[in-house]
N, C-alpha and C positions, 0 to 999 in steps of 0.2 A: 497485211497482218500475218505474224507468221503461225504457224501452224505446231499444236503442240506436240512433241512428240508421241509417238504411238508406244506404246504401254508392252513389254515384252507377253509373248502368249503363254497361256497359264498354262495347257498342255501341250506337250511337243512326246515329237516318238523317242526323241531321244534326248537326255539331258546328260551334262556334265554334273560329276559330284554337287559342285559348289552350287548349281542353277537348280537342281533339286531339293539341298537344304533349304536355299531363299524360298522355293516354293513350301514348303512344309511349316514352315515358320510363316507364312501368309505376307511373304513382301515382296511378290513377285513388280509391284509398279516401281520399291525399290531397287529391282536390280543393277539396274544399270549405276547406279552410285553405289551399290556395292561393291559389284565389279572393279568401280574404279578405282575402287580405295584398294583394295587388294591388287590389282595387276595382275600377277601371275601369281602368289600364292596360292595354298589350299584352302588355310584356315582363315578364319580368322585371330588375332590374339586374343589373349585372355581382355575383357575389358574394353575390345575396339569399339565393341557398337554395344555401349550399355543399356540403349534404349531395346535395341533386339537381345536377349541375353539369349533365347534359342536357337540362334543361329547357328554360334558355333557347338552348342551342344546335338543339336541336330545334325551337322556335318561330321562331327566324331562320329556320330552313330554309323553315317552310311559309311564312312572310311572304316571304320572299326569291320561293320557286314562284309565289306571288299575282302579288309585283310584275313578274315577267317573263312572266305571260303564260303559265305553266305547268300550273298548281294552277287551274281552274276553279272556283269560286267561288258562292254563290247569297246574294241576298237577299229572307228571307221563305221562305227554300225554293225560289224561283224563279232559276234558272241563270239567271246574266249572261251573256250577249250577247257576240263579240268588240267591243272599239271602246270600252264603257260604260267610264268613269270609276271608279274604286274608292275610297270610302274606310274607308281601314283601322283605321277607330275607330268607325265602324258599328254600334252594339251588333246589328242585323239580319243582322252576314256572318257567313256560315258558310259552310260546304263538306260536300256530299254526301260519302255515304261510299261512293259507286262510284267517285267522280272522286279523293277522296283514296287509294284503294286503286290507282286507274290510276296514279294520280300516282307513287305511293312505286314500284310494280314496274318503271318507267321508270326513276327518277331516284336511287331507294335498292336496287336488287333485294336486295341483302342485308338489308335490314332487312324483319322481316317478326314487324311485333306482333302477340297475340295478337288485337286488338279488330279487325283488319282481315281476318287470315289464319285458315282454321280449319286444325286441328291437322295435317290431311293436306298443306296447302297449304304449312304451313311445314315439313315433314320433306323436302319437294321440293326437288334443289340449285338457288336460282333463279338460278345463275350457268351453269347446265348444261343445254337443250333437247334434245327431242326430234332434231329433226334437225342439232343437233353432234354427239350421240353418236354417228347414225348417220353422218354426213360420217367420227366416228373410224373407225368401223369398216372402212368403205369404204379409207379410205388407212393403214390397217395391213394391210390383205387385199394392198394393193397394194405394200404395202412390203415382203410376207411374201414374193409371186411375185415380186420382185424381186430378194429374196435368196434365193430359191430357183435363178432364175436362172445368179446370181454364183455360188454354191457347186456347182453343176451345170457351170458352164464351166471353174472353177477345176480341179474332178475331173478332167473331160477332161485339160485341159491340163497337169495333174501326170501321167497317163498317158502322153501320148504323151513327156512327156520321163523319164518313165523306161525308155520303149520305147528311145530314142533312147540310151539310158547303157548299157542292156543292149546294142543291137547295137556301140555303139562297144566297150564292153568284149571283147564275144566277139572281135570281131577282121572280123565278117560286114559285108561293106560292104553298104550298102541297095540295092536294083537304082534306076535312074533312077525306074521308074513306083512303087517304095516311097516315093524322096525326098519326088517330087514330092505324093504322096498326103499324106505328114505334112507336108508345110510347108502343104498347101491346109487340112489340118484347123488348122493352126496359124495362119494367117493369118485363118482362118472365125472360130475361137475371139478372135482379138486384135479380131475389128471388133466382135464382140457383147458381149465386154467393155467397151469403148469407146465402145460406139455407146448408141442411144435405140429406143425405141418409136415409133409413128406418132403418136404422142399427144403425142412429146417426152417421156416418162418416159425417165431413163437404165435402162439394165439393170442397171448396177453402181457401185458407187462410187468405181471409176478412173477420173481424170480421165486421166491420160496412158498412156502404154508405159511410161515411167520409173517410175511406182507402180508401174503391175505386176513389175518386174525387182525394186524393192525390194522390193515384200512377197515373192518367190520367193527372194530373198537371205536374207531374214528368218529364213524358213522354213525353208529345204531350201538352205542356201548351202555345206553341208560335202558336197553329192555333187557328183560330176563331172558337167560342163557347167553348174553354176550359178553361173555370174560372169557381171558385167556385159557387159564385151566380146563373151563368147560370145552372152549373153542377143540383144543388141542387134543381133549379123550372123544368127541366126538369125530375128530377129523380122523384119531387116529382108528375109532373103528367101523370107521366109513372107509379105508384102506385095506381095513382086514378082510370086512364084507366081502369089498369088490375083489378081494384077492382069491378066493376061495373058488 
């Protein structure tokens, strides 16, 4: 009984152009009927194997890498040189399989065959690093104190005007050193809404006074003292306060 032929090896040190596209394209058991349809060709034609359409698009690729200079290259096994002349019907060119695995991680990161990658390597997201994820972390920690911030001044400042609704209600006028006291925390609150960090992070997501009266209309616009007009003369001598 004969014996079926043995299956070309998925990795080798060294592959020619065309024996690296079949691998990439996953038909390494096809090779050998590839091969033979081509002969000495590079490509494939447009259309030869329409069942494989990545074939030849794959093979453009790595000849495309050759020609610019990307895809290092060897003949005989020996790395070419920058500068040397290529020719790309060489039955001697090949490419290492360090350079073509640098190559694909640079220029394809999402492709990630299994003849290049072992299995841990490809389960890795190669569009995601170590130090992105930690950059995320870093500025969601920073986005979180920051709306920790917002929501801490917003507090305040929903208190003090509802301090201000009760005293107007009861009928208790504020003594001067009360006025003065809630317009400095209220003008303290408008700048740190408003304002940045030393770093230039904002604290909050207002860019004006006018946001902020809106989102308080939004909000809380059916209690007394929240309308614009009022908004706007208190805001503005809560500014004067703290300016003094």
């Amino acid at each position: 009984m004969a014996r079926a032929p043995a299956l070309p090896p998925r990795s080798m040190v060294l592959y020619r152009p065309i024996e690296a596209a079949i691998r990439w394209s996953g038909l390494t058991r096809h090779e050998p009927y590839v091969l033979e349809v081509l002969k000495a060709r590079r490509l494939p034609e447009p259309g030869e194997f329409p069942q494989w359409s990545t074939l030849r698009r794959n093979a453009e690729r790595i000849y495309d890498g050759i020609l610019n200079k990307e895809l290092r290259v060897a003949i005989k096994g020996i790395a070419v040189v920058g500068g040397t002349s290529i020719n790309l019907d060489d039955p001697d060119l090949t490419i290492r399989h360090v350079d073509l695995k640098d190559w694909m991680c640079r220029f394809y990161p999402a492709h990630r065959p299994s003849f290049l990658f072992s299995r841990s390597e490809r389960r890795t997201d190669p569009g995601i690093s170590l130090e992105a994820v930690q950059a995320l972390f870093v500025e969601r920690e920073g986005l979180r104190l920051h709306l920790a911030h917002r929501e801490e001044g917003i507090k305040q400042l929903r208190e003090q005007l509802r301090a201000l609704e009760k005293s107007s209600e009861s009928g208790t006028p504020l003594s001067p050193r009360g006025e003065t006291t809630y317009l400095h925390i209220l003008g303290a609150l408008l700048t740190l809404l408003l304002g940045s960090s030393p770093s230039g992070q904002r604290y909050s997501r207002f860019a004006s006074q006018e946001a902020i009266i809106s989102a308080l209309i939004a909000h809380h616009g059916d209690r007394l003292g929240i309308a614009e007009r009022t908004l706007q003369a208190k805001f503005a001598a809560a500014r004067r306060a703290l300016a003094k």
